[in-house]
C-alpha positions in Angstrom: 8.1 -12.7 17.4 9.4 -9.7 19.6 8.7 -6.2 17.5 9.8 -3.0 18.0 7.9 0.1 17.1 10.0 3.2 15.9 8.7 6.9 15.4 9.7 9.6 13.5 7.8 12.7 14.0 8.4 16.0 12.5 5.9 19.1 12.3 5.4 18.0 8.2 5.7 14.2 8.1 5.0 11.5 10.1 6.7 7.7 9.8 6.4 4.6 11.7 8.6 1.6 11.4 8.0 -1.6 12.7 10.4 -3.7 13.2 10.8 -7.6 14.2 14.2 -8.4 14.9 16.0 -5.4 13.8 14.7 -5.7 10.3 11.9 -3.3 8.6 8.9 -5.3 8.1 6.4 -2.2 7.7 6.3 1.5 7.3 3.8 3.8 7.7 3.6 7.4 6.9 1.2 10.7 6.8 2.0 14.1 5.9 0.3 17.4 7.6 -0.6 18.5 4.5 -2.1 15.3 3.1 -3.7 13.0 6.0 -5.9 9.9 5.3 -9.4 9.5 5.5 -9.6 5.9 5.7 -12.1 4.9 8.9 -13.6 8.8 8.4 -17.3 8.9 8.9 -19.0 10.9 6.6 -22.8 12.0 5.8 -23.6 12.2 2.4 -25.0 12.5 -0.8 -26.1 10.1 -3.4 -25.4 11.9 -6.7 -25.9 9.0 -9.0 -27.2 5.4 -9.0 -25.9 2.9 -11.2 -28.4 -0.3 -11.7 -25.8 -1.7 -14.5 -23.4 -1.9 -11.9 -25.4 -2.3 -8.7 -23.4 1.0 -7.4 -24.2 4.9 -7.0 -21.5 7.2 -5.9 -22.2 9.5 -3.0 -20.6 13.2 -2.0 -18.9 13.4 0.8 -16.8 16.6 0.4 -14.5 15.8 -1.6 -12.6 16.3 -4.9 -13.9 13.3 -6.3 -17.6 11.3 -5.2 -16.7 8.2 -2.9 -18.1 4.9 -4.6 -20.3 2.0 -3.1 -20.9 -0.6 -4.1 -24.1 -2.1 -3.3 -22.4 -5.0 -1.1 -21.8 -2.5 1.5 -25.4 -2.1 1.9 -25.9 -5.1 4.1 -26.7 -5.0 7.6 -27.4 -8.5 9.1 -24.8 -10.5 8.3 -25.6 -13.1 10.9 -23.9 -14.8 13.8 -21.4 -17.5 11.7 -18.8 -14.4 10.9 -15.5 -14.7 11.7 -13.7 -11.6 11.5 -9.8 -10.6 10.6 -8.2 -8.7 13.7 -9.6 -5.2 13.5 -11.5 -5.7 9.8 -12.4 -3.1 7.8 -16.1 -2.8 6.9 -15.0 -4.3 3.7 -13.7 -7.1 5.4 -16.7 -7.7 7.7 -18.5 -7.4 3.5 -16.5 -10.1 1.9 -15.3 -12.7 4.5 -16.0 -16.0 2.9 -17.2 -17.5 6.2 -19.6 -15.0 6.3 -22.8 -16.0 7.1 -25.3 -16.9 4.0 -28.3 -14.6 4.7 -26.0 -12.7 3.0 -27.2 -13.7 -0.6 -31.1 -12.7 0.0 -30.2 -9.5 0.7 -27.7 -8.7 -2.3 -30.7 -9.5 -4.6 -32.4 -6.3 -4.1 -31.7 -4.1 -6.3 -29.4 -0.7 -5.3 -32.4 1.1 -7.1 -34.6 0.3 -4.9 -32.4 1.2 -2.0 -31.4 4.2 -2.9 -32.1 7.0 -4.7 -30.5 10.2 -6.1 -30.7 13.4 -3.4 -30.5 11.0 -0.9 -28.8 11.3 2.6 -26.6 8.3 3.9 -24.2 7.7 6.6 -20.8 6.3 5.3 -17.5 5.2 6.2 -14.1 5.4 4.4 -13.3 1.4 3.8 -10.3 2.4 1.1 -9.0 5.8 0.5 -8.6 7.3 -2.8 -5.9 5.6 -5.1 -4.6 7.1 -8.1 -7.1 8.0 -10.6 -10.1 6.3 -8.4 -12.0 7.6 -5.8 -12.4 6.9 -2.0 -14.8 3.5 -1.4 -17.3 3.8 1.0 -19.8 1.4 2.8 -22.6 2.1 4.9 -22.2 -0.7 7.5 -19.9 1.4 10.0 -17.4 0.3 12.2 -15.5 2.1 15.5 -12.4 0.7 16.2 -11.1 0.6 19.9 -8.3 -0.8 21.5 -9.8 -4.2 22.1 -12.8 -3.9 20.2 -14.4 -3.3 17.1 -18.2 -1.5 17.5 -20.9 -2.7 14.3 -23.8 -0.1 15.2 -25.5 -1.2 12.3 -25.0 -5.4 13.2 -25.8 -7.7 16.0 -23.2 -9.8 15.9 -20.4 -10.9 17.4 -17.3 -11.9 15.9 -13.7 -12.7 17.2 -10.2 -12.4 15.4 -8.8 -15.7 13.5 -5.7 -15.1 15.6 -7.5 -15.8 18.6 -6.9 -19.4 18.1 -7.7 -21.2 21.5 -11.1 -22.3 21.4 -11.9 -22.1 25.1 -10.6 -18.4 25.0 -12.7 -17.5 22.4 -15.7 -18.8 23.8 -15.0 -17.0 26.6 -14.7 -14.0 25.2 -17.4 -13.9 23.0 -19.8 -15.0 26.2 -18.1 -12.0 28.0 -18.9 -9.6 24.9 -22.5 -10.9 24.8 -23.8 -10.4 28.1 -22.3 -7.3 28.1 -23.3 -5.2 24.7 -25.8 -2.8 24.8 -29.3 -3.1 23.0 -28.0 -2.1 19.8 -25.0 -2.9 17.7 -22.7 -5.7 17.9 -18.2 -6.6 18.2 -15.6 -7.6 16.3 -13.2 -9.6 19.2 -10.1 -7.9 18.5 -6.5 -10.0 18.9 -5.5 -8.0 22.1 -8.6 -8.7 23.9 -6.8 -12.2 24.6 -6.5 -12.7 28.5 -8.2 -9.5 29.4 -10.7 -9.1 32.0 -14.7 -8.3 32.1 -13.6 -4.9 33.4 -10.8 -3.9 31.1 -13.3 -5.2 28.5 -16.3 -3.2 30.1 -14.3 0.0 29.8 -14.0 -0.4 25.9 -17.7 -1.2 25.2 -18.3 2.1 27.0 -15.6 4.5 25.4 -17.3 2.9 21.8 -20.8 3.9 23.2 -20.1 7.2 23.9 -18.1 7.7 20.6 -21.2 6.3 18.3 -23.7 8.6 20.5 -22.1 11.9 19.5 -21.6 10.7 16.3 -25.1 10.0 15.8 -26.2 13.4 17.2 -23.6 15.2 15.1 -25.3 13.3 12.0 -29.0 14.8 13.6 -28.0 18.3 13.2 -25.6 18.7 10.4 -26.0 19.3 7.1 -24.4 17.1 3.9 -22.0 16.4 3.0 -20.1 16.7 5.5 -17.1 14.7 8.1 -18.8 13.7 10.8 -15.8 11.2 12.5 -12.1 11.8 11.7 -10.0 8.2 12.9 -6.9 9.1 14.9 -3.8 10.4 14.0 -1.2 8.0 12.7 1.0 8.2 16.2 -2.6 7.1 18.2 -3.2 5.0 15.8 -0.5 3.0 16.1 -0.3 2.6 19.5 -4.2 1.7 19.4 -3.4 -0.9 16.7 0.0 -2.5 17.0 1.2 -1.5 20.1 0.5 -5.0 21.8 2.0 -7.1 24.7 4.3 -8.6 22.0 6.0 -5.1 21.3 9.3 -4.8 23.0 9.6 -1.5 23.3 7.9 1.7 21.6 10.3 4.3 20.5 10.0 7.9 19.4 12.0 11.5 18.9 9.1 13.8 19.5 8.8 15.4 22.8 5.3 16.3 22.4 4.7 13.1 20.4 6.1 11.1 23.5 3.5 12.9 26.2 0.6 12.8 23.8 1.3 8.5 24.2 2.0 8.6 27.3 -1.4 10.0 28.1 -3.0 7.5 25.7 -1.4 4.8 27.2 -2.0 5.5 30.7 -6.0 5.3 29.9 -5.9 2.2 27.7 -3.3 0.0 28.6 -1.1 1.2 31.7 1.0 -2.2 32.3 2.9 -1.0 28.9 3.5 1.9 29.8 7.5 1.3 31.0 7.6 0.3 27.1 8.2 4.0 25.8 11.0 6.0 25.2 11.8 8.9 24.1 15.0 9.6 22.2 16.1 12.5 21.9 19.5 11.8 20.4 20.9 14.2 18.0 21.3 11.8 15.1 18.5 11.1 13.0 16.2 8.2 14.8 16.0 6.2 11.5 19.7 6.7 10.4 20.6 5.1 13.8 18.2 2.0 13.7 19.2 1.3 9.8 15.5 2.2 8.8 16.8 4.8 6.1 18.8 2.5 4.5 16.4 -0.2 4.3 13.2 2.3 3.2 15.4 3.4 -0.2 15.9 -0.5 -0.6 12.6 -1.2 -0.9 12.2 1.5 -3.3 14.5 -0.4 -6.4 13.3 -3.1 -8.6 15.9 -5.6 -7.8 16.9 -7.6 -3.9 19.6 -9.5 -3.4 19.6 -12.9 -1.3 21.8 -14.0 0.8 22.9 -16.8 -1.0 23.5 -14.5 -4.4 20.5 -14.9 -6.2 17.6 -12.4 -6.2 14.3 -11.3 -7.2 13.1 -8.8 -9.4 9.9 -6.7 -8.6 8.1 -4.6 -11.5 4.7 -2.9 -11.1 2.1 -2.7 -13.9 -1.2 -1.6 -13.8 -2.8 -4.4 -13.9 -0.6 -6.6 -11.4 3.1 -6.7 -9.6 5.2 -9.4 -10.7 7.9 -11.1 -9.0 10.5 -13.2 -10.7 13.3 -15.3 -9.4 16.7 -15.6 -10.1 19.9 -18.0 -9.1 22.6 -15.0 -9.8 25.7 -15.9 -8.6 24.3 -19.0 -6.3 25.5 -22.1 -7.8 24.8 -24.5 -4.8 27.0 -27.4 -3.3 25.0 -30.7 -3.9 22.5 -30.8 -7.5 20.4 -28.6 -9.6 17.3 -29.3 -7.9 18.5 -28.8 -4.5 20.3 -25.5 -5.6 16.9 -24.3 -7.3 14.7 -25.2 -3.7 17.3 -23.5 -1.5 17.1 -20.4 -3.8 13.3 -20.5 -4.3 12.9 -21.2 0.0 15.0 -18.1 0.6 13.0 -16.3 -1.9 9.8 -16.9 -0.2 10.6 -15.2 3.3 12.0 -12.1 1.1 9.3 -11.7 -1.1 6.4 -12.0 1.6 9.2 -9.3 3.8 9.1 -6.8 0.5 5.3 -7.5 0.0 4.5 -5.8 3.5 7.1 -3.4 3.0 6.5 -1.7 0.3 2.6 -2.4 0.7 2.0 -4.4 -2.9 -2.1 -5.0 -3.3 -4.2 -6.4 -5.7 -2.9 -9.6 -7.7 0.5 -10.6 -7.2 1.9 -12.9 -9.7 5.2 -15.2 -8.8 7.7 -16.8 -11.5 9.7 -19.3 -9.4 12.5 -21.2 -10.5 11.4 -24.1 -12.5 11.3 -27.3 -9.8 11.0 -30.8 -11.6 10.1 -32.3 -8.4 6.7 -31.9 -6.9 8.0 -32.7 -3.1 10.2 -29.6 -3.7 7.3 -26.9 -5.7 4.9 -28.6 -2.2 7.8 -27.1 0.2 7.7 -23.7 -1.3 3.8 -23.6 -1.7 3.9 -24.6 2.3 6.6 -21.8 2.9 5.1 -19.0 1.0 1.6 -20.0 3.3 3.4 -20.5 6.3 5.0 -16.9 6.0 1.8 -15.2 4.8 0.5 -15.9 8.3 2.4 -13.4 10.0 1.0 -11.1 7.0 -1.9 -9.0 8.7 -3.2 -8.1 5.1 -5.7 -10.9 4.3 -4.6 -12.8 0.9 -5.3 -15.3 -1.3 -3.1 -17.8 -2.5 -3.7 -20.3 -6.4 -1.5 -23.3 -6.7 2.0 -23.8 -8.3 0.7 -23.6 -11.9 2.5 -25.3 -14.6 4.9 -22.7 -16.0 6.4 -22.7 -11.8 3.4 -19.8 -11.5 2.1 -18.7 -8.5 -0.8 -16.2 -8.3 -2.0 -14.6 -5.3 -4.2 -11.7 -4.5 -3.4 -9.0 -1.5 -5.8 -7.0 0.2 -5.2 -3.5 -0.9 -5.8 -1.3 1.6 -3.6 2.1 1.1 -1.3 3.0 -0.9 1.5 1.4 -1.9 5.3 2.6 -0.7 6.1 3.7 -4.2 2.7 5.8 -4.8 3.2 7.7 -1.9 7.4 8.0 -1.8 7.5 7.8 -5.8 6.4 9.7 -8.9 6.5 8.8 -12.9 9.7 9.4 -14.7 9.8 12.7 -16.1 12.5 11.3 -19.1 10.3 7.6 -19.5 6.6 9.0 -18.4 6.4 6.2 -16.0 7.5 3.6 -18.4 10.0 2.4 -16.5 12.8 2.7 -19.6 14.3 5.3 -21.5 15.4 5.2 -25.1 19.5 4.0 -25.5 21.6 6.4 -26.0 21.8 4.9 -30.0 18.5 5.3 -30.6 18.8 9.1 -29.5 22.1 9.8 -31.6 20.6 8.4 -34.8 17.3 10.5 -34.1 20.0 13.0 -34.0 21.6 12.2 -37.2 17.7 12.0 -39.0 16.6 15.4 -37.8 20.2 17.1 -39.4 19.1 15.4 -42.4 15.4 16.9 -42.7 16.7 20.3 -41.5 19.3 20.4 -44.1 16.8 19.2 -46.6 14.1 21.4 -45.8 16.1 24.8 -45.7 18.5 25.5 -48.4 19.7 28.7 -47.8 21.1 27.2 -43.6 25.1 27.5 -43.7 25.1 25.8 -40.5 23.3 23.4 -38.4 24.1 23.0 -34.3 23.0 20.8 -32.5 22.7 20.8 -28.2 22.6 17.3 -27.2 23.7 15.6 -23.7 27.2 14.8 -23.2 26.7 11.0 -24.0 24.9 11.6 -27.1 27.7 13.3 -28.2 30.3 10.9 -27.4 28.5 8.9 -29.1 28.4 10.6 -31.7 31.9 11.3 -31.8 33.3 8.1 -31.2 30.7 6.1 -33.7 29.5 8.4 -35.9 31.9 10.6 -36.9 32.1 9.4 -40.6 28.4 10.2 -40.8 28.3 13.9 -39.9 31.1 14.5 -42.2 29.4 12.6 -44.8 26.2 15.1 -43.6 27.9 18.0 -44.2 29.0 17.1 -47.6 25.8 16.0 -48.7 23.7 18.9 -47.4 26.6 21.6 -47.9 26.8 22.8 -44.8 28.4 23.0 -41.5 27.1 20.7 -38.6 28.4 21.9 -34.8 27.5 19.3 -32.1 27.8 20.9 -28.6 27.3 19.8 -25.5 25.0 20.7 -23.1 25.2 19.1 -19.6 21.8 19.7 -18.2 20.1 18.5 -20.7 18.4 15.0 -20.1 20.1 12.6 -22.4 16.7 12.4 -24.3 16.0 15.7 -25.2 18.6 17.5 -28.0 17.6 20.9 -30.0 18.5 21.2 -33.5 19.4 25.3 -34.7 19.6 26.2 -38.5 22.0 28.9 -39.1 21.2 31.7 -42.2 23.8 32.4 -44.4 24.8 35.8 -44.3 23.6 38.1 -47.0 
């Protein structure tokens, strides 16, 4: 699928889009102020190990000690790995074709490997997310354009997406005869169709890297950074700027050069690929990226064919449910219900990478009575997963017309980093009706009456629906209020007030 690669760079943020056929598929962003750590290489300190939970956290500089797990101990993990393009150490940890030797080595205990004081290199796998910390793991890997460097590991792997079988053969026979001593390759999905030289060149720029790193960890102290990853414009164009990338487009002079330069030592046959635009109009306002980013912020999405889905987060999981709407189909029920639920598929996998949802996902189709139809949108929902770089993991149609599936969650999502809690709901997600807030209303010029029996006059300062409300419902009541309690109740309004908030003034009667 042809892509297109759009960048917005300004001196305090940072966004990429990438697009495949004019639609928003993913966006990234960084912030001067606040860039990520993931792929950092740190020295550190182990400040505490935990036998319970085979774990010990380690200092690495910052606000909070980085956890690892013991896990991402292991070194040898054997030749029968087959990695995802450009895995995280935590992939290389947890692939389930991993090889078993695996299993001899997670029975020794983290106590015995480690101990408090202790000095260790790590590497940033996740960075911190919310309340937790960053996770680290001691097997390091150096991402390059084509390759992926294991100092610690002899092996070599190659990307599922390299599908031929002759071409990973060959590959993996090139990457052999020519890897140093030490150390071992993740086959990365652009190495497809390269040459022994092109190849060569990589092997030697991850050398080089790895050596001053190593003598950097020599000499310095801990904790302390030791290897920062790229910025998130090289980044990009080391990652996802392939031969399957139309055209790479950015309004940044200086960003534009700084590529260019990159480029021209990596991969020169794309260079004709980049532009710079240096339109006056904002670069994501013209593309439709704007539009689409606040889209992906609400909690419903339309389909086409009038139904939608609804997304709500938790903190536990992220469910999606689905809904006809307005679509009532031509033919029957049940074909009605499979067009909506197929159409539903391709947009929920879209808003999944979109807005970067992680950890377990849980899916409430509509109900199918015929198992031929739940089988098509099973085989849908994996068929569209592919083109999902985030490795998952996909249950069967339960029952109820669940499906439960787990996403690799590797940064944060769109909401944590675009988003914050509700001030009025505290991150509930709902506010109290404005009812509920009148008659609180009503109760607290009934206590304050009660309590003070020389007040002429109570006022209350309440948002202007509350006191329509008011007005319109419950105007009976206050007078009924105000003959009760003897005494004069005044409801103003106060337009900047939240409609949940209201302050309630008793009046002295003069002497």
């Amino acid at each position: 699928m042809a892509r297109e690669i759009v960048i917005n760079a300004a001196p305090f943020e940072t966004r990429v889009a990438l697009l495949e056929k004019q639609r928003l598929v993913e966006i990234f962003i960084e912030r001067s102020h606040d860039r990520g750590i993931a792929g950092n290489i740190y020295k550190g300190i182990v400040t505490r190990v935990l036998p319970g939970m085979q774990a010990a956290f380690v200092d690495i500089g910052l606000e909070k000690a980085a956890f690892l797990h013991g896990s991402d101990l292991l070194i040898d993990i054997g030749d029968e790995f087959i990695a995802d393009d450009g895995g995280t150490p935590i992939d290389v940890l947890t692939d389930e074709n991993a090889h078993d030797t695996r299993t001899a080595q997670r029975r020794v205990p983290i106590e015995d490997r480690l101990r408090k004081g202790q000095e260790i290199l790590v590497q940033v796998a996740k960075p911190p997310l919310g309340t937790k910390g960053a996770r680290v793991t001691s097997l390091i890997s150096l991402p390059g354009r084509y390759l992926v460097y294991t100092p610690s590991s002899a092996h070599i792997g190659v990307s599922r997406r390299i599908e031929d079988e002759t071409e990973r053969a060959r590959l993996k026979d090139l990457v052999l005869g020519e890897r140093p001593p030490e150390g071992g390759f993740i086959i990365r999905t652009a190495c497809e169709g390269l040459s022994r030289r092109e190849i060569q060149g990589d092997i030697k720029f991850l050398q080089k890297l790895w050596n001053r790193i190593s003598s950097r960890s020599e000499r310095a102290g801990a904790p302390t950074v030791l290897h920062a990853d790229m910025d998130l414009v090289l980044r990009t164009v080391r990652d996802l700027f392939t031969t399957d990338t139309q055209r790479l487009v950015v309004d940044s002079e200086h960003e534009h050069q700084r590529i260019l330069e990159f480029v021209d030592t990596v991969m020169p046959r794309l260079k004709n690929r980049i532009e710079y635009d240096d339109v006056a109009e904002p670069i994501f306002d013209r593309y439709g990226i704007e539009t689409q980013i606040n889209r992906a912020l609400e909690r419903k999405v339309w389909l086409k064919s009038g139904g939608y889905i609804v997304i709500d987060h938790t903190e536990a999981l992220t469910v999606v449910d689905v809904n006809t709407g307005r679509y009532v189909g031509k033919q029957n029920q049940e074909e009605t219900i499979l067009k909506t639920n197929l159409e539903a598929v391709r947009v929920i996998v879209e808003q999944v990478r979109l807005r970067n949802i992680g950890g377990l996902i849980v899916i409430d189709f509509i109900d199918m009575e015929e198992a031929a139809s739940q089988n098509l949108v099973v085989e849908a929902l994996q068929e569209a997963l592919k083109r999902d770089k985030a490795r998952s993991k996909l249950l069967p149609l339960s029952e109820l017309g669940l499906i439960e599936m787990t996403r690799k969650r590797a940064r944060e999502s769109l909401v944590q980093v675009l988003c914050a809690p509700c001030a009025t709901c505290e991150g509930r997600g709902h506010v109290k009706a404005t009812a509920t807030i009148a008659y609180e209303v009503l109760r607290r010029i009934q206590r304050e009456g009660a309590l003070n029996a020389s007040v002429a006059q109570i006022t209350v300062h309440v948002h202007p629906a509350v006191a329509d409300f008011l007005r319109r419902n419950e105007e009976q009541s206050l007078q009924m209020l105000e003959t009760r309690l003897d005494k004069k109740i005044a409801v103003k309004v106060s337009p900047d007030m939240s409609e949940d908030r209201y302050e309630v003034t008793a009046v002295e009667a003069a002497a």
